[in-house]
N, C-alpha and C positions, 0 to 999 in steps of 0.2 A: 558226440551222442552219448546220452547214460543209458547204462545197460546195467542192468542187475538179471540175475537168477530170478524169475517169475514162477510162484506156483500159487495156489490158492489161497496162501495165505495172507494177513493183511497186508495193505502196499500202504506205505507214506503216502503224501500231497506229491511229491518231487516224481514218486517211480510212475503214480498213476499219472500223473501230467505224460511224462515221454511217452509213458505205453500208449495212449492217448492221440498224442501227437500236439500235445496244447500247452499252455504254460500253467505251473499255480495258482498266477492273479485268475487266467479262466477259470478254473475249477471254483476257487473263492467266489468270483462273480456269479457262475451260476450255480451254487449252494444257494447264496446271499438273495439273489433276484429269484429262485426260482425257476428261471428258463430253461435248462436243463434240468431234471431230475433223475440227478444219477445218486443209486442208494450209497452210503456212507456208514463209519462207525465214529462214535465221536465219544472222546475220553478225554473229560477236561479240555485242554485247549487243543489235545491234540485229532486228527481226522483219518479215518481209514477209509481204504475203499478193498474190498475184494476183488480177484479179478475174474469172477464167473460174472459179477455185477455190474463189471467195465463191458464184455464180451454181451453181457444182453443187450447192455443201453447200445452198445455198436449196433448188433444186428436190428434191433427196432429201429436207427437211423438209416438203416443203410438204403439207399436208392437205386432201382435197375433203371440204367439209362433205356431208353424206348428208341428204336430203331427210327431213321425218318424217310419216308413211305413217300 
């Protein structure tokens, strides 16, 4: 598992993928396609993500399973 030190400040492809739980090519794939929108910094070729900006796009997916009745 990679582990790094997490604080606010920018995260590579690599850290935001594991914090994630997903691999690079995803995060590529849904930059590129659009299907996610998760915000980003982009410096030449390289990409950041912050992780107050990982922690939103979570909470806006997240789903309460519904009891079944």
């Amino acid at each position: 598992m990679y582990e790094t030190q997490i604080n606010n400040s920018l995260m590579d492809q690599k850290t935001a993928a594991a914090y994630l739980g997903t691999t690079v090519g995803s995060l590529n794939t849904w930059r590129a396609t659009g299907k996610y929108k998760i915000p980003y910094v982009r410096w030449g070729h390289n990409i950041r993500y912050k992780k107050d900006d990982l922690d939103a796009w979570i909470a806006e997916h997240q789903q309460n399973a519904q009891p079944i009745a």
